[in-house]
C-alpha positions in Angstrom: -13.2 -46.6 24.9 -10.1 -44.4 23.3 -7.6 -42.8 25.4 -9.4 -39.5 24.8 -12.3 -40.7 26.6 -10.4 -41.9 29.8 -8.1 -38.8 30.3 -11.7 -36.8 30.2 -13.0 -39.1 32.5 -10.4 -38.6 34.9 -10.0 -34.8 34.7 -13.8 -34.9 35.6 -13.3 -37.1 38.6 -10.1 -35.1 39.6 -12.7 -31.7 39.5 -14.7 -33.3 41.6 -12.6 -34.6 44.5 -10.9 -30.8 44.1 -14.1 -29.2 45.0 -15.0 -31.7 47.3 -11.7 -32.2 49.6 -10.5 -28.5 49.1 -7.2 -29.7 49.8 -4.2 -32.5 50.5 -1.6 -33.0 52.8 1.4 -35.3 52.7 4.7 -35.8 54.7 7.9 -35.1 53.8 10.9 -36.8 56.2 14.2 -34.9 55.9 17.3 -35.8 57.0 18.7 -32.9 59.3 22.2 -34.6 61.4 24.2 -38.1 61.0 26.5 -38.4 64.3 28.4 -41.7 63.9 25.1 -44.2 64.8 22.9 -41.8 65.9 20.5 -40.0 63.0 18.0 -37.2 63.5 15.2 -36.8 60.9 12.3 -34.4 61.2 9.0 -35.2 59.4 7.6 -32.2 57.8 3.5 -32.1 57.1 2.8 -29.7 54.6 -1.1 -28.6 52.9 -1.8 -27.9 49.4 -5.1 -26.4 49.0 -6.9 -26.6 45.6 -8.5 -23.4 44.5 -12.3 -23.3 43.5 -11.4 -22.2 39.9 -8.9 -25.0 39.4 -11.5 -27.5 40.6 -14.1 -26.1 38.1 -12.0 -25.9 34.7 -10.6 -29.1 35.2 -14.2 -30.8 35.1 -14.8 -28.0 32.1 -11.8 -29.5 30.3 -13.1 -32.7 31.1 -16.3 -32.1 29.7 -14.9 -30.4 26.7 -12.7 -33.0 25.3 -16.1 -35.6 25.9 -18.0 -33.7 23.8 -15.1 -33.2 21.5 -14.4 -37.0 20.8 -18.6 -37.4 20.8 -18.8 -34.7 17.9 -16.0 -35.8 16.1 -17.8 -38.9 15.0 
């Protein structure tokens, strides 16, 4: 399998789990005061949310450069 191959695979997976999950969240820790021994931090959770069309042409693209490679032989 060429690298080709494998990058399409993935972009088709990533489509996928786009459309499926909708979205992602992660935490983000910041560090807001240092008094001598004493630190505050605040953890921040922030969404992303995929959009339907982003979802879609990445398994397109996906699909595209499969039959790219397949045609190119």
């Amino acid at each position: 399998m060429n690298v080709v191959k494998i990058m399409a695979i993935v972009l088709i997976i990533a489509g996928i789990l786009g459309l499926v999950y909708g979205s992602f969240t992660y935490t983000r820790e910041t560090q807001e005061a240092k008094l001598g021994p004493l630190e505050l931090s605040v953890k921040d959770t922030q969404t992303v949310y995929v959009p339907v069309w982003v979802g879609v042409g990445t398994i397109l693209a996906g699909g595209g450069l499969l039959l790219f490679t397949s045609r190119k032989r």
